[in-house]
Structures are given as structure tokens and as C-alpha cells.
N, C-alpha and C positions, 0 to 999 in steps of 0.2 A: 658244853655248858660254860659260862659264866659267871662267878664272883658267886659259886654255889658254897653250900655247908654240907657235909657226910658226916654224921656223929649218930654214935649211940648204937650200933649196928653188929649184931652175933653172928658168928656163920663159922662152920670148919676149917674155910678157907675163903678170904677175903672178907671178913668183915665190913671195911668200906666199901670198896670196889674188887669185883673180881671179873677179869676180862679172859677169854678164853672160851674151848669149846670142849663139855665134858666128853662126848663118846661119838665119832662119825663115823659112817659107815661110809669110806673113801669113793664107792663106785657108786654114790647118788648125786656127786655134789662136782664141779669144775673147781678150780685154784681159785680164780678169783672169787668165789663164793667163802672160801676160808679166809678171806685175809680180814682182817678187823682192827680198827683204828678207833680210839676214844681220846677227843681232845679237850681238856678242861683247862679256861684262863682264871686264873685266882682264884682257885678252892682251897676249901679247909678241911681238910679229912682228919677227925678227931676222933678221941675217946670210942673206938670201936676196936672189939678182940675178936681173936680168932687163934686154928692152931698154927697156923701159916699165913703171913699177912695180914694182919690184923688190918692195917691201913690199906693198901692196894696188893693183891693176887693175881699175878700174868702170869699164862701156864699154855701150853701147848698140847693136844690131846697125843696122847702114848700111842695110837692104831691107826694113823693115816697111811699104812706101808707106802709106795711109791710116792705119794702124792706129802712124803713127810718134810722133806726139805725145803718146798715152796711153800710152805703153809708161813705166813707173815700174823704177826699181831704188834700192836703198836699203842703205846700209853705215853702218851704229850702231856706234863703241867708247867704252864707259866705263870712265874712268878706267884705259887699256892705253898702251902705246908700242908705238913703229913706229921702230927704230933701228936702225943698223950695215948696212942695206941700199943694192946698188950696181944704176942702170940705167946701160946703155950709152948709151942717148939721153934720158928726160926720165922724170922722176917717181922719184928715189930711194925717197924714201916712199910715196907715193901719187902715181898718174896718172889724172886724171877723164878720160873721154872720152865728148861727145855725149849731146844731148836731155836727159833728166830721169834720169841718175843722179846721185843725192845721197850725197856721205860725210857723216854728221855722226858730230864728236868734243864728250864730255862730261870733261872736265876730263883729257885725254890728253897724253901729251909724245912730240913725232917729232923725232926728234937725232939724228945723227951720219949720217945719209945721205948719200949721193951719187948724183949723174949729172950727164950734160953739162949740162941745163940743169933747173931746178925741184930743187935738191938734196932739198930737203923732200918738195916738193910742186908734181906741174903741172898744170893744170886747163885742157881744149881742151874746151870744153863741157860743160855741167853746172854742180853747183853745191857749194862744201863750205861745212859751217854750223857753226860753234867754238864752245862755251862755256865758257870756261876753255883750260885748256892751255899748252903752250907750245912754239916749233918754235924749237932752237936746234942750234949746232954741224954745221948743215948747209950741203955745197957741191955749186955751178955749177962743175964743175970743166972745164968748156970754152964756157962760155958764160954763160947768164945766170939770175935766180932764185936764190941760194943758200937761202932760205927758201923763197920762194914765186916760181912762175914763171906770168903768167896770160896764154894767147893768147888764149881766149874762154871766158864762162864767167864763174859769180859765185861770192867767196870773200865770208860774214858771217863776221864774228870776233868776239864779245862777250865783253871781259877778253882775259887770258892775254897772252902776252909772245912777242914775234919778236923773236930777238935771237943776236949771235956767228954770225952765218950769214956768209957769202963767196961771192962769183961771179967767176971769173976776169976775165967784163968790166962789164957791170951790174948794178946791182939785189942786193946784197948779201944785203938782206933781203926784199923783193919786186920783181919786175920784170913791168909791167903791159905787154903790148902791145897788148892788146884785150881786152873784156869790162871787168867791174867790182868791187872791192872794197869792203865797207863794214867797217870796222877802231874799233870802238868801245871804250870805257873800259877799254881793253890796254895796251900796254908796248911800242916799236921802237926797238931801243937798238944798239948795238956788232954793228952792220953792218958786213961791208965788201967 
């Protein structure tokens, strides 16, 4: 999609978007039939809650056994915002979850979000991949992450700016507890 609007949208998970597959039964389906890909240039994913993800939900289903490592999911925005959205538990903007779903943002801005922890963004497996951009005016508003909140899982950031974000208790701008960030030739400023 194209220079779309997502707003105003309830759900447990994913309020805006939620890409993923809730339950497979591994022996009816080949690899390539898992793998799923949504590209969106200049959207606006607003004002939509949820308990996880309020803005966008990539998740990987829990019961693929063999067939779990190749399973691919993939979430493209260029040049879009992800803002004004509220989780009740983690991933105002975006919430990654498990194996190989990937967000990648190309020059995007995620602001003014909220949730308890990850105001921006929470990532429990998986990976998101940044080029440009910038995640600011986001909160941790009962815990930790106002920017970025990471339990497992790997955040790349090339450029772009983490900044003005807040967590009620840690991690202002990112708070790592496990997994890994690489944060290169960017900007982490007026954290708090």
C-alpha cells in the first residue's frame, strides 16, 4: 500500500496492523507458503490500542516444530509514522515477537506512543533493521524502554535519532535486558 492511513483500530494485539499466523498445523503447509511480507510506502498508523502493539504486531506462530526456523515474516515502511498509539503491556509502536520476523524502517518516525514498557518499540525476538528515522516523544509509562525496550532479539539502527523518550523507571531511551543492539552513526540524546 501507498501514502495509506491506519487509525482508530482496537484489537489484543495489533491494533493497527498485525502480521503473522496465529496457529499452523506444520504438515498441511510447505515453507514457502509461511513466509509473508507486507510493504507499505508512507503510511500513517495512528491513534490505534492494543495490549501489545498497538501500532504494528509481528509474531511468529509457537507450533511450526521442524518447519520453525524457516518460517520468514517481514514488515517494510518507507518513509511512514507509527504515532499517538497506546499498549496496555509493551510495544506502543511496534511489538516484535519470536524467530525471524523482521520490521525494517527506511527513513520513518515512531512518536508519541505509549505502553507499560517499550513506549516506541518492544522487541522479544526477532529483529528490527533502521535506516534513518527517528523514535522520539515516546513512553515506558510503568516500567521500562521509553524508546526502545529489548528482552531478546536484535535492534540494527544506521543514522537517525533516539531521543525525548521517558520510562517511568529505566532506560529512557533504550533499555536492554537481553538480546542485542548495534546503534551506528545516529543521535541518543534528551532521554530520560
Amino acid at each position: 500500500g501507498a501514502n495509506c492511513k491506519i487509525y482508530g483500530n482496537t484489537a489484543l494485539r495489533g491494533g493497527g496492523v498485525a502480521l503473522g499466523l496465529e496457529a499452523v498445523d506444520a504438515t498441511k503447509y510447505d515453507v514457502k507458503s509461511l513466509s509473508m511480507t507486507l510493504t507499505i510506502n508512507g503510511a500513517d498508523i495512528y491513534s490505534n490500542t492494543a495490549n501489545y502493539g498497538a501500532g504494528v504486531y509481528l509474531f511468529k506462530p509457537s507450533d511450526l516444530g521442524a518447519l520453525s526456523d524457516k518460517y520468514q515474516n517481514y514488515f517494510y515502511l518507507t518513509n511512514g509514522t507509527i504515532h499517538d498509539n497506546t499498549a496496555n503491556n509493551q510495544g506502543g509502536g511496534v511489538y516484535i515477537e519470536g524467530g525471524i520476523a523482521v520490521n525494517q524502517m527506511n527513513n520513518g518516525k515512531i512518536y508519541s506512543n505509549s505502553a507499560n514498557q517499550g513506549g516506541g518499540m518492544a522487541v522479544n525476538g526477532g529483529t528490527s533493521v533502521g535506516n534513518g528515522g527517528e523514535f522520539y516523544n515516546n513512553t515506558a509509562t510503568g516500567g521500562v524502554g521509553g524508546g526502545f525496550f529489548i528482552n531478546s532479539g536484535n535492534i540494527q539502527m544506521a543514522g537517525g535519532a533516539v531521543h525525548n523518550n521517558t520510562a517511568a523507571t529505566n532506560g529512557g531511551g533504550i533499555y536492554i535486558s537481553g538480546g542485542n543492539i548495534d546503534f551506528s552513526n545516529g543521535s541518543l540524546y534528551s532521554n530520560g
